[in-house]
PAZAPA-4460 file (N, C-alpha, C; in steps of 0.05 Angstrom, whole numbers, plus 32768, in hexadecimal, padded with zeros to 4 digits):
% residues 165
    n_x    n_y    n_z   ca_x   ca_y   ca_z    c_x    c_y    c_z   seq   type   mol
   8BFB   8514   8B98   8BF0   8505   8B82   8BE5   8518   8B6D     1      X     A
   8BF0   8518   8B50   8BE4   8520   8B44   8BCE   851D   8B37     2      X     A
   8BB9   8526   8B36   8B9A   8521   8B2E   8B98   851C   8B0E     3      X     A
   8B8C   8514   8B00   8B80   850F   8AE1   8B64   850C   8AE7     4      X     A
   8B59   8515   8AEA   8B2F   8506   8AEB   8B23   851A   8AE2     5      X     A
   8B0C   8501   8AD8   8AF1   8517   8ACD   8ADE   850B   8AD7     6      X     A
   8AC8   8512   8ACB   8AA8   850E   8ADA   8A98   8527   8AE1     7      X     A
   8A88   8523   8AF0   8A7B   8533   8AF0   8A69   8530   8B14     8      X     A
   8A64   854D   8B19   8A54   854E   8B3A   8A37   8553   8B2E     9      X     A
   8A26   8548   8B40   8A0A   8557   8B43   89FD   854A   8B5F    10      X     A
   89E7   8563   8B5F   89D6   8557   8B73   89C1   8549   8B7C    11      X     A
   89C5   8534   8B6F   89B0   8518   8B74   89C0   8503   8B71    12      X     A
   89B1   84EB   8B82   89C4   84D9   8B80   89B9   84C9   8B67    13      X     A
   89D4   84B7   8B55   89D7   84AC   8B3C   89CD   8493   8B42    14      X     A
   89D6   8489   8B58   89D4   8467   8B58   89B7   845A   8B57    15      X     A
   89A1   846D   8B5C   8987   846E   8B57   8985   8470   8B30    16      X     A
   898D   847C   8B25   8989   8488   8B0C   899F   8473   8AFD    17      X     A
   89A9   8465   8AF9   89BF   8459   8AE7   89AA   8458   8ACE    18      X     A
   898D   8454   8AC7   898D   8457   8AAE   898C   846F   8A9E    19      X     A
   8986   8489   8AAC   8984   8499   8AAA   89AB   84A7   8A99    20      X     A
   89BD   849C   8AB8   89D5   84A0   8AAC   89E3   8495   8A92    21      X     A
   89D9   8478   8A9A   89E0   846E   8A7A   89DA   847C   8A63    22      X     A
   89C0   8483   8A5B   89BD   848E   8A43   89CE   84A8   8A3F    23      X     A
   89CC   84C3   8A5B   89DA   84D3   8A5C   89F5   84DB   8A50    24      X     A
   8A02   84BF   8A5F   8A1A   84BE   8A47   8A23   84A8   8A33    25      X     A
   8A0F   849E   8A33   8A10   8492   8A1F   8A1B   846B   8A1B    26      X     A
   8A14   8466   8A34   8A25   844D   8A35   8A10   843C   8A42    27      X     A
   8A1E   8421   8A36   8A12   8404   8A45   8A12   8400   8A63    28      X     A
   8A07   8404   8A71   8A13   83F8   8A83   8A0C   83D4   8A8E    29      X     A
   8A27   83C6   8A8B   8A24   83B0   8A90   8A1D   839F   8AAF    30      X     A
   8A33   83AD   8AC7   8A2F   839E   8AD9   8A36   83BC   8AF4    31      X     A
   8A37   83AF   8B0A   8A43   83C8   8B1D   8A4F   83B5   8B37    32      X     A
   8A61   83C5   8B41   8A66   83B5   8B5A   8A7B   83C9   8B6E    33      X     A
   8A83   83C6   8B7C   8A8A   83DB   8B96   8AAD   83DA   8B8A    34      X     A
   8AAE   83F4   8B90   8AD1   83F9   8B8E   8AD3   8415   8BA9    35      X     A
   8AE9   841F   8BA4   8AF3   843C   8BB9   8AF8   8450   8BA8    36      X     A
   8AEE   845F   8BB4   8B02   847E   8BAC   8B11   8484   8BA7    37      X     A
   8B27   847C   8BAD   8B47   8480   8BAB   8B49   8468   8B8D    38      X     A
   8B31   8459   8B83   8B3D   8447   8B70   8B25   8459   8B5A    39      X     A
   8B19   8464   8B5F   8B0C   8477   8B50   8B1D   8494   8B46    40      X     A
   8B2B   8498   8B52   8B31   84AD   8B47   8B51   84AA   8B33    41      X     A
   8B59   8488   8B36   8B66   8480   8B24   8B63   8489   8AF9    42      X     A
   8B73   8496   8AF2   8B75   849B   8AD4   8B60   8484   8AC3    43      X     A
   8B52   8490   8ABA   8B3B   8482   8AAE   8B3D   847F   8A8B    44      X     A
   8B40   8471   8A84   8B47   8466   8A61   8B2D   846B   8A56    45      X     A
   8B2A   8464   8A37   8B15   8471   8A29   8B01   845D   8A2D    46      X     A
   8AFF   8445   8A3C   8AF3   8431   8A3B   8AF1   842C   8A5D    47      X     A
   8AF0   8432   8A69   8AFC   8436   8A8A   8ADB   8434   8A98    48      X     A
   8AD4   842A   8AA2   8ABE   842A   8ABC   8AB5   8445   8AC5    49      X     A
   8AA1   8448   8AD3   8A9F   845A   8ADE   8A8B   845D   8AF6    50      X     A
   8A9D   8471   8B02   8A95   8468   8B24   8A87   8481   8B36    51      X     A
   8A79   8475   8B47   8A62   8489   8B50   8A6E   8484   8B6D    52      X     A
   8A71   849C   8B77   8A72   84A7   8B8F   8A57   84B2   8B9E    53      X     A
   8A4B   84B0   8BB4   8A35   84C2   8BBC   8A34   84C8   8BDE    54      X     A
   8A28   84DA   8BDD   8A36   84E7   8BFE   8A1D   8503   8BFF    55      X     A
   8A06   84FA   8C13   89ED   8509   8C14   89D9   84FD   8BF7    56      X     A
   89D2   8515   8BE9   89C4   8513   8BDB   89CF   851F   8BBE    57      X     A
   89F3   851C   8BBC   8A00   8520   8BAB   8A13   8504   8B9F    58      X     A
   8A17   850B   8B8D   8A27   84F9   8B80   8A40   8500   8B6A    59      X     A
   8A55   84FD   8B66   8A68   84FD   8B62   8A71   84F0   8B56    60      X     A
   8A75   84E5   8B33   8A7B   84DC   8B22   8A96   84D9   8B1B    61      X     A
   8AA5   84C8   8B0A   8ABF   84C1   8B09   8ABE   84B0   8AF1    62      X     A
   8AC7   84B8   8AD0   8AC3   84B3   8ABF   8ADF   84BA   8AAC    63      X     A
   8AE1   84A8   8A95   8AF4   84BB   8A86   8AE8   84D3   8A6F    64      X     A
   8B01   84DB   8A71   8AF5   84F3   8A58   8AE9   84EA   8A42    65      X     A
   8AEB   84D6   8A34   8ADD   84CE   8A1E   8ABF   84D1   8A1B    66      X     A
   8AB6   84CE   8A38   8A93   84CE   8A3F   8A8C   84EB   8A3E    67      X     A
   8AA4   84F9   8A3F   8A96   8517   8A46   8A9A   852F   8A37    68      X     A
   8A92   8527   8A1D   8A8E   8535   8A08   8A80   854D   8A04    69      X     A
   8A8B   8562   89F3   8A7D   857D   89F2   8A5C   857B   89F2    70      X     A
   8A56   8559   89DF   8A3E   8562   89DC   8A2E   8555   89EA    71      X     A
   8A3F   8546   8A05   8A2D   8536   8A16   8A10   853E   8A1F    72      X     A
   8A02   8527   8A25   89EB   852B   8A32   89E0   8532   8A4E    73      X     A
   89F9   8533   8A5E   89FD   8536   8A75   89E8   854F   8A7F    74      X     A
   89DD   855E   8A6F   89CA   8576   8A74   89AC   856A   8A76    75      X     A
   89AC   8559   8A73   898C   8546   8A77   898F   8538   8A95    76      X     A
   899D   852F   8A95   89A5   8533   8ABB   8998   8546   8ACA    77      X     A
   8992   8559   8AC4   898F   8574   8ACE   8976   8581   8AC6    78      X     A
   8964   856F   8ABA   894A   857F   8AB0   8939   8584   8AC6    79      X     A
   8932   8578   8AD8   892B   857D   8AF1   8938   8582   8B0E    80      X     A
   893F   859A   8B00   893F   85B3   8B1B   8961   85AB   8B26    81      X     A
   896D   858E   8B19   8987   858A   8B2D   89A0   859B   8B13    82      X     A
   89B5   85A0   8B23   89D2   85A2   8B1D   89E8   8591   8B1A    83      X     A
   89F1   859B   8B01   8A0A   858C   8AFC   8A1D   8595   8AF6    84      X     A
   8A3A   858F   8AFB   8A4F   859A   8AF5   8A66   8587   8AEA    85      X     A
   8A75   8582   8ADB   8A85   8576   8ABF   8AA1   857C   8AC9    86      X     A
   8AB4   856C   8ACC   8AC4   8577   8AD6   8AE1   8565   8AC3    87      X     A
   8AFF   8573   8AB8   8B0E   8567   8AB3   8B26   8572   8AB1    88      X     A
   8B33   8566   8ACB   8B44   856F   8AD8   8B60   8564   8AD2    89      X     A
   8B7B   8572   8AC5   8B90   855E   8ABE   8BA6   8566   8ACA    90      X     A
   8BB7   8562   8AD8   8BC9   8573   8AEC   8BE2   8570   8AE0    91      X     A
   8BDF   8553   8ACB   8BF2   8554   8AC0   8BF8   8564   8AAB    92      X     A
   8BE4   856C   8A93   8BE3   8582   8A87   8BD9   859D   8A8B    93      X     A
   8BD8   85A3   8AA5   8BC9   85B4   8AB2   8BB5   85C9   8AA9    94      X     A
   8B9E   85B6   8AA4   8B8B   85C1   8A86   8B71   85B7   8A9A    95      X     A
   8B5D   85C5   8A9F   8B47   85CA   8AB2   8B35   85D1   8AA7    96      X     A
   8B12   85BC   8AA8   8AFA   85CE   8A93   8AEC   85C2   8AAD    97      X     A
   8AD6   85D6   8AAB   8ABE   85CB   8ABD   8AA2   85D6   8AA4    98      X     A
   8A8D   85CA   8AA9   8A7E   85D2   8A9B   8A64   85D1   8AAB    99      X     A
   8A51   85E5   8AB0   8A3C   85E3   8ABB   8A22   85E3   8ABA   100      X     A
   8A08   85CC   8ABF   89EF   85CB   8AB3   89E7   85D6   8ACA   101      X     A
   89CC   85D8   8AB6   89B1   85DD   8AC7   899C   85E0   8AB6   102      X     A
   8987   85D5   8ABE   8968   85D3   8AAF   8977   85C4   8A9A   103      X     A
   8987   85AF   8A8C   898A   85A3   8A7E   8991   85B2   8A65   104      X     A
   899E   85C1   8A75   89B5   85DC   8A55   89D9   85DA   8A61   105      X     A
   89E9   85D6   8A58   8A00   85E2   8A65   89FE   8605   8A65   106      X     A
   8A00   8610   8A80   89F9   8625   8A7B   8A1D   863A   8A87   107      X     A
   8A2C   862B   8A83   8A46   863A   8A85   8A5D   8623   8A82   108      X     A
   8A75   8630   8A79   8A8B   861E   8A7C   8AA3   8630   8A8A   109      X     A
   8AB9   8624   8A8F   8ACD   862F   8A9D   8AE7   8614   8A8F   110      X     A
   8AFB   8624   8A85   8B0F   8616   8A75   8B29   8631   8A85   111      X     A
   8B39   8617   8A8D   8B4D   8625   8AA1   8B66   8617   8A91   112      X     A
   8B82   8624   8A82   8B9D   8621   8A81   8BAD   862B   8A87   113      X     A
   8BC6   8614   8A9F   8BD8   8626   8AB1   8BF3   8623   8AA0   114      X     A
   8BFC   8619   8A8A   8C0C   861B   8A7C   8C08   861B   8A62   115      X     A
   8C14   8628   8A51   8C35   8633   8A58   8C2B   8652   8A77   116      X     A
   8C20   865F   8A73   8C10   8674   8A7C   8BF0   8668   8A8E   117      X     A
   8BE6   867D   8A99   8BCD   867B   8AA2   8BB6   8687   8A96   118      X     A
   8BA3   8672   8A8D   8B90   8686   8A78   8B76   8676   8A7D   119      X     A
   8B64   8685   8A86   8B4A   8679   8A88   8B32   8682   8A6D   120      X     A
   8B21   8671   8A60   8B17   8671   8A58   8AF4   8671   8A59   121      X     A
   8AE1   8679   8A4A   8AC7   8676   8A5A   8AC1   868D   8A71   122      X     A
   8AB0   8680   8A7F   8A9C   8693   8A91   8AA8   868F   8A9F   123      X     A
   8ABB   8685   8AB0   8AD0   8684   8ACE   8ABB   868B   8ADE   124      X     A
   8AA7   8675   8ADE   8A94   8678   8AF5   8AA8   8675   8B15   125      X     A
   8ABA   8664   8B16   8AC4   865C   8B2D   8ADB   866E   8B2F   126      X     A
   8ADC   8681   8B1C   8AF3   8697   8B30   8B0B   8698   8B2E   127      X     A
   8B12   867C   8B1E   8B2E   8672   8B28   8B40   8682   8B20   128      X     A
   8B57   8689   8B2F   8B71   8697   8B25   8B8F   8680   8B20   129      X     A
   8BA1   868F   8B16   8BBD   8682   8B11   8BC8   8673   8B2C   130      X     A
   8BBA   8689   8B3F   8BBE   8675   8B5A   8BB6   8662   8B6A   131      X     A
   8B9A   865E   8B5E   8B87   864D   8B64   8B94   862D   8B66   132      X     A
   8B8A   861F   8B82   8B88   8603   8B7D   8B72   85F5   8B70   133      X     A
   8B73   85EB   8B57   8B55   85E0   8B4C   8B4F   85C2   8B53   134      X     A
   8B58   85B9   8B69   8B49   85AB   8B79   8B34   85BB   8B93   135      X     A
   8B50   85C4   8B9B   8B3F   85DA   8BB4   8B37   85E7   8BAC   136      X     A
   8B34   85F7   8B9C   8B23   8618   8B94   8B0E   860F   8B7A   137      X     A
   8B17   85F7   8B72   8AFE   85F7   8B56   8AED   85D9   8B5C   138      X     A
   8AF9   85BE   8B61   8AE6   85AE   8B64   8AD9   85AC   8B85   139      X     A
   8AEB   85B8   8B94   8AE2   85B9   8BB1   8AC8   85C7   8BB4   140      X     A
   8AC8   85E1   8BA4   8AB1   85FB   8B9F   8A9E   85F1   8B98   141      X     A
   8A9B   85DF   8B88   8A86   85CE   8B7D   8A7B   85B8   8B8E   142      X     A
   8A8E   85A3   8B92   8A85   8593   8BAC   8A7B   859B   8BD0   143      X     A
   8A8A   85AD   8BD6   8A7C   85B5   8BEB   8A60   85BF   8BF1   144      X     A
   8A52   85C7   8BE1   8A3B   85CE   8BED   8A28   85B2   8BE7   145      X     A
   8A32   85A4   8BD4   8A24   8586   8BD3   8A2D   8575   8BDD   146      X     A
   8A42   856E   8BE8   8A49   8558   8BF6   8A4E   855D   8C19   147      X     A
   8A53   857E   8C20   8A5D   858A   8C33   8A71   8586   8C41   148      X     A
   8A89   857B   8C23   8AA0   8579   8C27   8ABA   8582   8C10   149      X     A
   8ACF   858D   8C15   8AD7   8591   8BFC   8AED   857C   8BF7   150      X     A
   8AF5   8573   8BE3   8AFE   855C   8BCF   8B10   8557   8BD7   151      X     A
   8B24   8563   8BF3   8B39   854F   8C00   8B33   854B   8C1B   152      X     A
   8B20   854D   8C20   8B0D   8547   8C39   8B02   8521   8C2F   153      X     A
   8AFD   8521   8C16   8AF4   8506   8C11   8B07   84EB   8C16   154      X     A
   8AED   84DC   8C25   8AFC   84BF   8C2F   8B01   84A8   8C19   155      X     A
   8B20   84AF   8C10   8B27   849C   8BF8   8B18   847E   8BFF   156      X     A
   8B17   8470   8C14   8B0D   845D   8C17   8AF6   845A   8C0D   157      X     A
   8AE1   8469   8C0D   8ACB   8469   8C11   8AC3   845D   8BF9   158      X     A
   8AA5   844B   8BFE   8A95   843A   8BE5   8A97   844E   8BCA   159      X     A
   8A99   8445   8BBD   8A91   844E   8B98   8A80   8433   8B87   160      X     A
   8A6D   843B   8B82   8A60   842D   8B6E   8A6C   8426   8B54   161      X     A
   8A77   841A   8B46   8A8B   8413   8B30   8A73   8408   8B1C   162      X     A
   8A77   8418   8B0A   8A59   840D   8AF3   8A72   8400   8ADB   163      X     A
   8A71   83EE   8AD3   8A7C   83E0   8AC2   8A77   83DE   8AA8   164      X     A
   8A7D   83EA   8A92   8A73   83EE   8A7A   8A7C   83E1   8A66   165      X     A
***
């Protein structure tokens, strides 16, 4: 399966905070109700839902790119003491950014292109090479020490919170 998703990881859970997220990025939120994983990580439109994953005391976001703008607010998330990480992954254009807060600054980015060539961009906090899997080697790196699992270890079944906008 090839992947398209964005969103974003951190370490606290969201479903406590929905007002907090709303303003964050910027949206209404109207209603919520239970969907899966495997229907979350479905290609998300500019108008598309967005769905909360959580597992410990992390959570795991699933949004389209439209929400996750250079100049998002997503760094206010993070003013106390938690982490966040931005993630937008396209396998079909195989074009890779992660962006990373803390104290409510983005305080690094990482912009990965494997065609025509391999060329990373930014602070390549995560390392990644031409050979790299950026499921396994870039969003897994991220998820594992907060969920203590990496990203094909996850149970597509499993609950997602679907916030309806």
């Amino acid at each position: 399966m090839s992947y398209n998703i964005c969103g974003f990881i951190t370490n606290q859970k969201l479903s406590d905070k929905l007002e907090e997220l709303s303003e964050a990025l910027s949206v209404h939120i109207q209603s919520s109700e239970e969907s899966t994983l495997e229907e979350a990580l479905e290609d998300k439109d500019e108008y598309a839902d967005i769905d909360v994953y959580e597992e410990g005391e992390a959570s795991l976001v699933f949004c389209s790119n439209a929400l996750l703008e250079e100049d998002s607010k997503l760094g206010q998330l993070t003013s106390r003491g938690k982490q966040l990480t931005e993630f937008m992954l396209s396998e079909t254009s195989m074009v890779f950014a992660f962006r990373f807060y803390e104290q409510g600054e983005k305080v690094a980015e990482d912009f990965y292109v494997f065609e025509p060539g391999f060329t990373c961009y930014g602070a390549n906090k995560l390392q990644l090479t031409e050979a790299s899997d950026i499921l396994e080697e870039g969003l897994s790196a991220i998820l594992q020490p907060l969920m203590g699992k990496p990203f094909e270890d996850l149970d597509l079944s499993a609950s997602v919170l679907r916030l309806k906008l």
